[in-house]
C-alpha positions as CSV (number, residue, x, y, z in Angstrom):
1,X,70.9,-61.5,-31.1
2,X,69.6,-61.0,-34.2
3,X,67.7,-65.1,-34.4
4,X,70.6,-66.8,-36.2
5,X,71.7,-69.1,-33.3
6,X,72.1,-72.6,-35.4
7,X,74.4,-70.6,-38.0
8,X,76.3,-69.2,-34.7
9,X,76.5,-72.1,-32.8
10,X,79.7,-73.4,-34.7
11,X,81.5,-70.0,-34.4
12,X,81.0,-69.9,-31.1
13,X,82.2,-73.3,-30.4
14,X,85.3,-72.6,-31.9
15,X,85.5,-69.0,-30.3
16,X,85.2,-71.5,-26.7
17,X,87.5,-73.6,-27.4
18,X,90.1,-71.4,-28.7
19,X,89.9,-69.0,-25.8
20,X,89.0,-71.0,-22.8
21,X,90.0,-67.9,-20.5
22,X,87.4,-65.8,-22.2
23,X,84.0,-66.1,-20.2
24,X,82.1,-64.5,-23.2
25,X,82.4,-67.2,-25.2
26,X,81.1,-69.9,-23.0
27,X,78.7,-67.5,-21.5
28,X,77.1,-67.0,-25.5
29,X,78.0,-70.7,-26.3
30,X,76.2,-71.8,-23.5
31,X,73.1,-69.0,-24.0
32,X,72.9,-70.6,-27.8
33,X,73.2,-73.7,-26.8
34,X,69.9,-73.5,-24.4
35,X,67.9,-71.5,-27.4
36,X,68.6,-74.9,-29.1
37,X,67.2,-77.0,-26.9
38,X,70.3,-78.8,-25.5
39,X,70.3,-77.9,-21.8
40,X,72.8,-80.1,-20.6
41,X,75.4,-78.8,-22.8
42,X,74.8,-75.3,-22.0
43,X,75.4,-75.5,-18.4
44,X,79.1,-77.2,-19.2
45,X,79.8,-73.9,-21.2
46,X,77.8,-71.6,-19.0
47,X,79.7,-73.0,-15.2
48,X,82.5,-72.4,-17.1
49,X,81.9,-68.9,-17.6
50,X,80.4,-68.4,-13.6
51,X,84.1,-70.1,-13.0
52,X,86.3,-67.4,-15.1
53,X,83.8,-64.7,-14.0
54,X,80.4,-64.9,-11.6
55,X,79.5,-61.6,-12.2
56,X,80.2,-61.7,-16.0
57,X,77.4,-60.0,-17.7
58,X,76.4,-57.8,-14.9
59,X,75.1,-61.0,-13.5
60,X,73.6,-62.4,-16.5
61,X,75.4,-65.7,-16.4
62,X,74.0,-66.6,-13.4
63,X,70.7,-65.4,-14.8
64,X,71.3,-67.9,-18.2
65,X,72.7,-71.0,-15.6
66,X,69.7,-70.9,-13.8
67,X,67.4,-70.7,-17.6
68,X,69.5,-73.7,-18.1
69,X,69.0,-75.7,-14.8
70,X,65.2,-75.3,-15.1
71,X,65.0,-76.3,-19.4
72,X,67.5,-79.7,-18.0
73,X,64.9,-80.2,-15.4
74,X,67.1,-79.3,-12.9
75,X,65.4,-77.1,-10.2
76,X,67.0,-77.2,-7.2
C-alpha cells in the first residue's frame, strides 16, 4: 500500500505459506507479485485465493486474477 512491495514480497511469502487456508495472503502475495512484474507467479497465489474464497475482497481477487491474466499475456 504504501510502495514497498520488493521489501514485502518476502513477508508475504512466508505469511502464504504458513497459512495456506488464509486467502489474504495469497490474494496480497499474488497482487505483489504482479506489481513486480512476475505474472505467472501471481496467478498460482492469486487461484489460490479465488479457491479459499471467490468473493474475497469484495470481489477484488477476481479483479487482481484477471490484471494477472492480461500482464502473462493471457487474455482469454
Amino acid at each position: 500500500a504504501h510502495g514497498s512491495v520488493a521489501r514485502a514480497l518476502p513477508h508475504l511469502e512466508r505469511a502464504a505459506a504458513g497459512e495456506p487456508d488464509v486467502a489474504e495472503w495469497s490474494y496480497r502475495l499474488g497482487q505483489a507479485l504482479t506489481s513486480r512484474g512476475r505474472p505467472r507467479e501471481a496467478l498460482v497465489a492469486l487461484e489460490r485465493a479465488a479457491a479459499l474464497d471467490e468473493e474475497h475482497a469484495y470481489g477484488g481477487v477476481q479483479l487482481a486474477l484477471a490484471a494477472a491474466r492480461e500482464a502473462a499475456g493471457d487474455v482469454e
